[in-house]
C-alpha positions as CSV (number, residue, x, y, z in Angstrom):
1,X,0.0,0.0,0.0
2,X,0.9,3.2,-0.6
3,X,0.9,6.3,1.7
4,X,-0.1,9.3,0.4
5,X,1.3,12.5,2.3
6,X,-2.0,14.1,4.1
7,X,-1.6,18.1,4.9
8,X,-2.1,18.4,8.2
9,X,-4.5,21.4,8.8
10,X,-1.6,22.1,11.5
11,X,0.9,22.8,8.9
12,X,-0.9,24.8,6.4
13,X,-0.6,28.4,6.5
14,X,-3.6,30.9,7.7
15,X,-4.6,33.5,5.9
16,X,-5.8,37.0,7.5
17,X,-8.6,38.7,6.5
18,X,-8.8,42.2,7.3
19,X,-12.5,43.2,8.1
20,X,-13.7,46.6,8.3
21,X,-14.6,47.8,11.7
22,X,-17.7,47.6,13.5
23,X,-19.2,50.6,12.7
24,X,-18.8,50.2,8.7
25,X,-21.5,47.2,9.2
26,X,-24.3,49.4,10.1
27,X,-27.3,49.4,8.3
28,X,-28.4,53.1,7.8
29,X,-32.1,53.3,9.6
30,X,-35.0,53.1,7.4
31,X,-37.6,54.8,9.1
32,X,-35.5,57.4,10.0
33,X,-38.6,59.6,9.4
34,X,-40.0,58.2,12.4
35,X,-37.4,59.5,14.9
36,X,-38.9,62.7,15.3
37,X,-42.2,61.0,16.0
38,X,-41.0,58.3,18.4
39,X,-39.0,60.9,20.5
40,X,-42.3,62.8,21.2
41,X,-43.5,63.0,24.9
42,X,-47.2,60.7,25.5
43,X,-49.5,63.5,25.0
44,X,-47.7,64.6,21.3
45,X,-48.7,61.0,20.6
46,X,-52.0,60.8,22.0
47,X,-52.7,64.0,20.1
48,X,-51.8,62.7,16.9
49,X,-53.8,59.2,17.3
50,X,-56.0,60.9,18.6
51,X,-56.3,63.2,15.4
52,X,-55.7,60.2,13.5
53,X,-58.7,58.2,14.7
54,X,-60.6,61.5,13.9
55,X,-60.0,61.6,10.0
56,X,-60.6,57.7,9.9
57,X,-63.7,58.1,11.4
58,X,-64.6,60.9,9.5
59,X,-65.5,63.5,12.6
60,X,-63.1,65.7,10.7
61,X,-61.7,66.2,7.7
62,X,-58.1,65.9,7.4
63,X,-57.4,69.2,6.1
64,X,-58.7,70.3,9.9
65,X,-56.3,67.3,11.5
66,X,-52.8,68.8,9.4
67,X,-53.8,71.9,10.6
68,X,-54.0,71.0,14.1
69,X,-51.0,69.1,14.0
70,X,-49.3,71.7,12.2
71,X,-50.5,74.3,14.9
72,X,-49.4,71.9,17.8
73,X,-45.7,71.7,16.4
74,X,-45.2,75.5,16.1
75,X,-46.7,76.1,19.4
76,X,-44.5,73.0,20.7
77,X,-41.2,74.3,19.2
78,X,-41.9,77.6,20.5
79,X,-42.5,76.4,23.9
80,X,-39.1,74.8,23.9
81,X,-37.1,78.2,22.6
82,X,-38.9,79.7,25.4
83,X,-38.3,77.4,28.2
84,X,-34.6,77.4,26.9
85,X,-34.3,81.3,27.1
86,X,-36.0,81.3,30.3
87,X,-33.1,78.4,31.4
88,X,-30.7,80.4,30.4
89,X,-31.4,83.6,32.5
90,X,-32.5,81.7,35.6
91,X,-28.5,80.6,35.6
92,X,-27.5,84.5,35.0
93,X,-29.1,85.0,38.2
């Protein structure tokens, strides 16, 4: 009989594959739209289900419901700037 020479998988070489770090796997977020709406406190929410439920069962129309919405975020945004001027000079004080 005659032996054949078997490779041992000690003696074979490795080879080294460079991967890209961790953060270059990252899938970029779909619904990145959504991140404005999910960071919203419960009654933002409630508002806009609530307006929601509103246009489906036709109470109002949805012109009405964009407008409230609309209304809502300018008042809400405006809130903030104030409550961050009125930060602001509390720590002047």
């Amino acid at each position: 009989m005659s032996a054949l020479p078997q490779k041992s998988p000690v003696s074979t070489p490795t080879q080294t594959i460079e991967r890209p770090p961790v953060s270059a796997w990252r899938v970029p977020n779909p619904l990145a739209a959504l991140d404005s709406v999910l960071r919203r406190d419960e009654a933002d929410i409630l508002l806009i289900a609530g307006n929601i439920a509103l246009v489906a069962l036709e109470v109002i129309e949805w012109p009405v419901a964009a407008l409230t919405l609309a209304t809502h975020a300018i008042a809400r945004s405006r809130f903030k700037a104030l409550q961050a001027v009125a930060e602001v000079a509390e720590e002047a004080d």
